[in-house]
N, C-alpha and C positions, 0 to 999 in steps of 0.2 A: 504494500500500500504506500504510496505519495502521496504527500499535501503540497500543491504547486498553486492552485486556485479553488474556486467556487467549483468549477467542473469536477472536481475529487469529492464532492460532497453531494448524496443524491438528499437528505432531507435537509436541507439546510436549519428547519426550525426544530426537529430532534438534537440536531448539534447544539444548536442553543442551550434549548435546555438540559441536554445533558452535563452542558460547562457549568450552566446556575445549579445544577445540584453538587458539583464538584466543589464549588463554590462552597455551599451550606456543608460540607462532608470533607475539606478539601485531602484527607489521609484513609477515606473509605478505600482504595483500589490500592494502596503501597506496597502489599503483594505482589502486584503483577511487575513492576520492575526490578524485583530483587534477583541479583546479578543479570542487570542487562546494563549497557555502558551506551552513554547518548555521546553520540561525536558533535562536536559544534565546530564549524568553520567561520572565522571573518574578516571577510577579503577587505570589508568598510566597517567604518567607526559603529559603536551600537553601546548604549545603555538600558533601555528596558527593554528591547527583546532577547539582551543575553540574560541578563537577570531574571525577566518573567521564568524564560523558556528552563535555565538550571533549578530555579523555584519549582516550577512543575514538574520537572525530570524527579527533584529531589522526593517532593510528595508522592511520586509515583515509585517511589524506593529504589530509583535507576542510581547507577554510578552515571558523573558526567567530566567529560574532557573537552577543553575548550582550546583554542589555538588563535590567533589573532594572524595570518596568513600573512599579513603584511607587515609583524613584526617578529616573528614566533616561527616563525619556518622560513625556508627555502623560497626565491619567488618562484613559481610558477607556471608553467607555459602551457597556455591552453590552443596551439595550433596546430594541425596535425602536420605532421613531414617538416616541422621547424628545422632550422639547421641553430641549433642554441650555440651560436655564438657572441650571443648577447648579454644583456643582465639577467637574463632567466635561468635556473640552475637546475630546477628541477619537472621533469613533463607531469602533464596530470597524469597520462597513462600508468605513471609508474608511482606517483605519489598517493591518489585515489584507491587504487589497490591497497595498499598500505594502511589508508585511514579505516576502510571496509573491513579489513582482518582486526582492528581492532575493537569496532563498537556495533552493536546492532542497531544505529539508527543513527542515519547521518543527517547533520541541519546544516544548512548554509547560506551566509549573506552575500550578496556581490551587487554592486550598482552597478547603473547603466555609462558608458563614456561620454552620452550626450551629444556624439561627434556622429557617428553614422545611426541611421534611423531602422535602418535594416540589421543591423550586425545588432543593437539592443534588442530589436525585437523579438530576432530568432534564437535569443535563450541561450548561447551557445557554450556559456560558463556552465550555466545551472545541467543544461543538458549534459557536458563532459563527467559533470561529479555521479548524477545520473548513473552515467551508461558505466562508469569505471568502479566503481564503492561496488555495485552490484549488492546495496543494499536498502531499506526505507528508507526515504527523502523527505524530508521537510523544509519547507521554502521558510530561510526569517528574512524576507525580503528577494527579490530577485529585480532584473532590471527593467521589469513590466509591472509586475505586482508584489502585493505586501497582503497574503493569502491570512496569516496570524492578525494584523491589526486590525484586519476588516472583521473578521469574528468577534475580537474584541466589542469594535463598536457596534454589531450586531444584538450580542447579549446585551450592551448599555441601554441601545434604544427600546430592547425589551426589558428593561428594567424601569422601563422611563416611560412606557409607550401608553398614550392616552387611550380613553375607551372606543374614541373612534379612529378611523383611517387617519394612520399619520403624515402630516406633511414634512419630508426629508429634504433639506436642499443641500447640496454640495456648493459652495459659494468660495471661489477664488476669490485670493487674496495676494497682492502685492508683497515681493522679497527681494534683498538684496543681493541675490547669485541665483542662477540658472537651477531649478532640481528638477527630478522625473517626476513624471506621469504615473507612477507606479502605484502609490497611496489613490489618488485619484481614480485608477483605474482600478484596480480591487475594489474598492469603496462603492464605484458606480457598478459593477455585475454580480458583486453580493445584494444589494440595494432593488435591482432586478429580480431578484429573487425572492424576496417579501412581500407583503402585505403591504405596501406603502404607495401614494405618492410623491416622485421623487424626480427632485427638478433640479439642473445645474444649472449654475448662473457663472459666466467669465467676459472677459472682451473679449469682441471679435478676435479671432485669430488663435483661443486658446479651446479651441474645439479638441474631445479627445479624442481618439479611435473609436468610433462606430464599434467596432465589435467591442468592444465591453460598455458603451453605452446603452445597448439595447434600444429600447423606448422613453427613454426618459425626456422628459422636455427640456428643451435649455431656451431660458429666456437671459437675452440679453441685460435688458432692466434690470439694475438690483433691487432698488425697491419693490420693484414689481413682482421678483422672485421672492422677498424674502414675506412679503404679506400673506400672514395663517401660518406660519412655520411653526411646527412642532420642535424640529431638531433642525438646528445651520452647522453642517460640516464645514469649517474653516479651511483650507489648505490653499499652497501655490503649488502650480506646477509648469513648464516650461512650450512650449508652444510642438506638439506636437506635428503640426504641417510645415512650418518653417522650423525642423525639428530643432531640439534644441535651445532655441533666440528667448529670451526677454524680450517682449512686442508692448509692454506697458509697465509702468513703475505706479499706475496712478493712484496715489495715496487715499483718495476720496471710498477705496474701496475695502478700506481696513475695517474691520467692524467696530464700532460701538454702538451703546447703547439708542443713539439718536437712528440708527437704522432698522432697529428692531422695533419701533413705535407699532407697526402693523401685526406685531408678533410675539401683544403680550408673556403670553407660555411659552415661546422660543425656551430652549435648553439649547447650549452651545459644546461643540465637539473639536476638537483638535486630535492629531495624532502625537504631538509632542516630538524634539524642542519646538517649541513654538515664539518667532523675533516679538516679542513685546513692542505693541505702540511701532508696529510694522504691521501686522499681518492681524493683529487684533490687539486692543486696547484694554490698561490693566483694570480695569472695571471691570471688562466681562471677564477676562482670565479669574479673577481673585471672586467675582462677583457671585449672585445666588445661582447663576442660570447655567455658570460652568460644570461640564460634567470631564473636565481635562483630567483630574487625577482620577477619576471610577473608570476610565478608560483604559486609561495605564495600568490600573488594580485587576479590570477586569483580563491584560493580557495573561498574566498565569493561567488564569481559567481558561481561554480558549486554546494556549498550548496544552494544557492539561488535559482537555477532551481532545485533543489532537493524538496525543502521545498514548494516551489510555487507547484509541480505538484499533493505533497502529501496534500496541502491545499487546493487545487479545487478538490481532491475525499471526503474530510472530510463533 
């Protein structure tokens, strides 16, 4: 079994709740990982999904090995028929074999270069570790999606979720450097998959792949988008057709509170770090409506129903 996206998951809303009861129980299954060894790789920086994801390994009574690839090993080389005479030292073929003999469940982070559109799309890090471990895969992040933070904020909004039809908006927000599409794109075909409506709001130009958008609406207007909201998903991301580009810095689109006037019950969602008084303002960060740290809390639990489901096929 692999967790790469939503596509690995045939009920999505059993998943849910099987994480909230993980949640309420979180040392009910610790059985099931005694001597099993969680390999973690991270090719990019990471703070709570290495800590959620060893938190859950831990409760689920796994051993866990972590490596930081870019300071901690060898670099490298994921081309096939390279001629490594370069600064790569070690091929995946022969390092990925290695990590597989040692642990029954391999996780892996890798961002995307942002430079070629095609080379991020086609996976081709995630896929290497993949085809060479030759063992379970868990995505904590890859250079399309972020399959773990999206469950996170799935369970949240069912934590949160009014009695009627919820209104989701995924709403760009303005940063100081280029980042992927990846949070965005998890977020929009998890989002797909529920009970919700669910609407993305960006400038022109920050349109995201149609295939994980599904049906969702995108209105340009942000007020316009964010009037009835239930839940305002916060994030930036980088311009997917002009791959890559910053096409707006425009400040007017930072959230606070004078935006959400239409949206008294709004709750507000970030995936964390989140630029302060950039990308949203410290009112609503700190404020009642923030559910930023039950996000981050609720990561352990969606790795933990992750890890639990891939530990009862092993």
């Amino acid at each position: 079994m692999n967790f790469t996206s939503v596509q690995d998951v045939q009920d999505v809303a059993a998943l849910i709740d099987e994480a909230i009861e993980l949640k309420n129980d979180p040392l009910a299954f610790r059985h099931l990982g005694r001597d099993k060894t969680l390999g973690l790789v991270f090719l990019n920086p990471s703070l709570r999904t290495r800590l959620s994801t060893q938190k859950a390994a831990s409760n689920l009574g796994m051993n866990v090995m972590a490596v930081n690839a870019d300071r901690d090993s060898w670099a490298i080389e994921f081309q096939d028929g390279a001629i490594m005479n370069g600064t790569t030292v070690e091929h995946i073929r022969d390092a990925a074999p290695v990590i597989g003999s040692y642990c029954d469940i391999i996780g892996v982070r890798c961002f995307p270069g942002l430079v070629s559109r095609e080379a991020d799309y086609d996976e081709h890090v995630m896929k290497q570790f993949i085809r060479w471990t030759g063992r379970p895969f868990l995505s904590l992040e890859s250079a399309t999606l972020h399959p773990l933070q999206s469950l996170a904020d799935c369970i949240t909004i069912a934590e949160h979720r009014p009695p009627h039809r919820p209104k989701v908006v995924l709403a760009w927000a303005p940063h100081v450097k280029a980042l992927p599409q990846a949070v965005a794109n998890s977020f929009s075909e998890w989002m797909c998959r529920l009970d919700v409506e669910f609407v993305i709001s960006h400038p022109p130009g920050y349109e995201l792949d149609p295939g994980y958008t599904g049906n969702a609406t995108v209105e340009y207007n942000y007020e316009k988008a964010l009037e009835g909201a239930d839940f305002v998903y916060v994030k930036n991301w980088s311009s997917y057709s002009d791959y890559g580009q910053i096409l707006s810095h425009d400040p007017s689109r930072m959230l606070t509170e004078k935006h959400l006037a239409g949206a008294p019950g709004a709750k507000v969602m970030h995936c964390l770090p989140v630029r302060r008084n950039v990308e949203l303002s410290d009112e609503i960060a700190d404020g009642p409506r923030s559910l930023l740290q039950l996000q981050a809390e609720n990561r352990v639990f969606a790795a933990q129903a992750v890890l639990k489901r891939i530990l009862q096929k092993l």
